[in-house]
N, C-alpha and C positions, 0 to 999 in steps of 0.2 A: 619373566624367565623365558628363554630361549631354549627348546628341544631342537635339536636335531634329529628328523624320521626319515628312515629308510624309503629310499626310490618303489613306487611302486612294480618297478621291475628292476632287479640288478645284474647287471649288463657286465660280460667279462672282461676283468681290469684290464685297462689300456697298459700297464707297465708290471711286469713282473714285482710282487711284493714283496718289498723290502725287508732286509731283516734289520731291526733297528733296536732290537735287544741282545745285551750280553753279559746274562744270567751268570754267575758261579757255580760250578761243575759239580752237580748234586745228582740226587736221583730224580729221575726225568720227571716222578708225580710233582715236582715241587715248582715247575717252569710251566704250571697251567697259569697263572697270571701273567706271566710274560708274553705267554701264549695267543691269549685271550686278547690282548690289547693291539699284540702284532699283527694279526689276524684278522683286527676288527671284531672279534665277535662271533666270525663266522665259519663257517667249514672252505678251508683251503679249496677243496676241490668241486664241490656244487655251491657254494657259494650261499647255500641258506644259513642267513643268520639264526642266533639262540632263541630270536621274540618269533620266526617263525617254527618255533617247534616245541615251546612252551609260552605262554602267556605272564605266567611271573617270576620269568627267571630258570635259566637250565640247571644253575649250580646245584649239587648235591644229587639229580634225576640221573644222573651218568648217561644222559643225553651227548653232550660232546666229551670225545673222547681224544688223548695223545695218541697222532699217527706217527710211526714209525716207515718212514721212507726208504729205508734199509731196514726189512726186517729183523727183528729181534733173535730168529733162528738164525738169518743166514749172518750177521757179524757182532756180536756181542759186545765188541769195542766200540759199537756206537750210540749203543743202549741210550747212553747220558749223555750223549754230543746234542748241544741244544740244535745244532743246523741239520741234524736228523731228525725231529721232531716239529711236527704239526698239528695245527688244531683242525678236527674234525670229527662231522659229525657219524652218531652212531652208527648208521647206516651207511655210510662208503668206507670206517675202521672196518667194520665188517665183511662188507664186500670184498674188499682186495684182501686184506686175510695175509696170503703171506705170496700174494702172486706177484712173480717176478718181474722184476724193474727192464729185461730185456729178453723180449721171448725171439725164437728163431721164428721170420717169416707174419708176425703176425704187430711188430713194434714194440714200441718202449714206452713206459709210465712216465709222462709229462711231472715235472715239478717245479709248481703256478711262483716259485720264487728267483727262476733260473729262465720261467718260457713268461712269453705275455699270452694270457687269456684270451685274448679280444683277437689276437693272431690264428687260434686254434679253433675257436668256438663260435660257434655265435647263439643267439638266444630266438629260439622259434616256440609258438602257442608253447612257452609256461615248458617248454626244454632247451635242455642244453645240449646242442648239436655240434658235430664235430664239423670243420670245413670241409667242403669237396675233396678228398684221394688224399685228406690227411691220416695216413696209416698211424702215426704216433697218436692221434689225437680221439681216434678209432676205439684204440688200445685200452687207454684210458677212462672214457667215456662209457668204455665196459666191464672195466677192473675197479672201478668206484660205483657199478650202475648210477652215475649221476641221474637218467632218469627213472628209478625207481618210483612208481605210481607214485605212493604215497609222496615223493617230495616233488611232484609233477601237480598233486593237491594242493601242498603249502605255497608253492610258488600261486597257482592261480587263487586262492583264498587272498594272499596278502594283495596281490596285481588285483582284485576285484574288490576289494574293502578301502583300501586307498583311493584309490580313483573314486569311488562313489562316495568317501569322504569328504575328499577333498570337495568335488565338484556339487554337495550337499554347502559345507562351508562357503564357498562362492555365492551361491544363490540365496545361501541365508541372511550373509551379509545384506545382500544387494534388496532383497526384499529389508528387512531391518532399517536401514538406513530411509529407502522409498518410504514404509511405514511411518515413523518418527518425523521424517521431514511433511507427510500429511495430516499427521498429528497435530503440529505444530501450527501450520499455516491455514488449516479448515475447524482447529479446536477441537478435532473428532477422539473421543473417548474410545469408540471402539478401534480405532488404527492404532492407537496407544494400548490397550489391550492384546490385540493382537501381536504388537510386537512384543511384548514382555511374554505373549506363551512362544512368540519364535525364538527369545530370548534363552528359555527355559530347556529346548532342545539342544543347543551349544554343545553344554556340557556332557551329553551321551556321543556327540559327533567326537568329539577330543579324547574321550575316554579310547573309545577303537583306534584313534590315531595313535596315541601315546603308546598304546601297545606294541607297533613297531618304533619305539625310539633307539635309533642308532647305537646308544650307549644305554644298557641296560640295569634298573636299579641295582640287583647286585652286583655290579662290577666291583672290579679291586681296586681299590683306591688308592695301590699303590706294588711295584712288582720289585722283583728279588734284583735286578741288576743296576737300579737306581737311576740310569739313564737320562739326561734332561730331554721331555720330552714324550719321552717313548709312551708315556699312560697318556694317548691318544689315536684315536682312529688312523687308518694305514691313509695316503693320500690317493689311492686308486680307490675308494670307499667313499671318503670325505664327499668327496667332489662328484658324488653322486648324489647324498642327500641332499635335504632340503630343511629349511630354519621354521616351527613355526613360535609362533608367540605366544 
């Protein structure tokens, strides 16, 4: 079986994300699977996935929540327009609140489905920074506090747990294989040994891996608009993970 795990750092999408669901016009709680899948998984606008902010799944913690890009005070007729609706996490729902999409003198609230990320932002020590005398980009970046300490933690916990995974798995291999092949060719019982307890380690390496997997056990297995397609990862996402076996 093949996982797909999250980059240990995710880098802001090179193309504006697609909107590639179109749900039937209900009320907005019911477009959280559609949501989920368009999204990747993760918060529109800081970009931390669900496995960083729960380990077995966010569903039911009311950890991610439906953002509302037109607020819900200011035009009521867009309550249940799925293209006013984003997934995100609790903490920049929160933050913006009901702050205006265009302030006088100060910019406007980017929306990651209309701007490219990777044009606005870039990613320095585990934040998310705005470009040089980008005033809109400013804006935002303080109207979601994307970096909010705590997901300024999650980001470097996940970037320091993958990397020392992975780079643990590399070396395990390469010892393993060294091992077994002097096992073999010198009949040595303790190389043989040894490698069945580097063996034995494996599976606590993968267990931490699998915790970032791209697509998370409880996903929906399937959403309200029926789309061929659509229950899969956005392609500014995809094509940042990585496969393991």
């Amino acid at each position: 079986m093949t996982t797909q795990i999250l980059p240990s750092v995710t880098h802001p999408w090179r193309e504006a994300i697609e909107r590639r669901h179109e749900p039937p016009v209900v009320s907005f709680e019911r477009y959280r699977p559609c949501l989920r899948w368009e999204f990747g998984f993760c918060c529109a606008f800081c970009m931390l996935h669900e496995s960083d902010i729960a380990v077995a799944g966010s569903e039911g913690w009311v950890l991610m929540q439906i953002e509302h890009f037109v607020p819900q005070s200011e035009d009521e007729t867009l309550v249940n327009v799925f293209a006013n609706c984003f997934f995100a996490c609790r903490r920049c729902n929160r933050a913006r609140s009901t702050k205006e999409i265009t302030t006088a003198g100060r910019g406007k609230l980017l929306n990651p489905c209309s701007e490219v990320w990777r044009e606005r932002f870039v990613i320095s020590f585990d934040r998310v920074l705005p470009r040089a005398a980008d005033q809109d980009a400013g804006y935002t970046e303080q109207a979601y506090q994307l970096n909010d300490p705590k997901k300024v933690v999650l980001r470097e916990v996940r970037r320091k747990t993958i990397w020392q995974c992975r780079d643990a798995l590399e070396r395990l291999e390469r010892s393993y294989d060294a091992l077994l092949d002097r096992a073999m060719k010198q009949r040595s019982r303790e190389d043989l040994e040894l490698a069945r307890d580097l063996a034995k380690i494996r599976p606590s390496i993968l267990r931490d891996l699998y915790r970032y997997a791209a697509i998370p056990d409880d996903k929906d297995p399937s959403c309200h608009c029926g789309e061929p397609g659509a229950c899969a990862l956005p392609k500014v996402l995809e094509e940042q993970t990585w496969k393991l076996d």
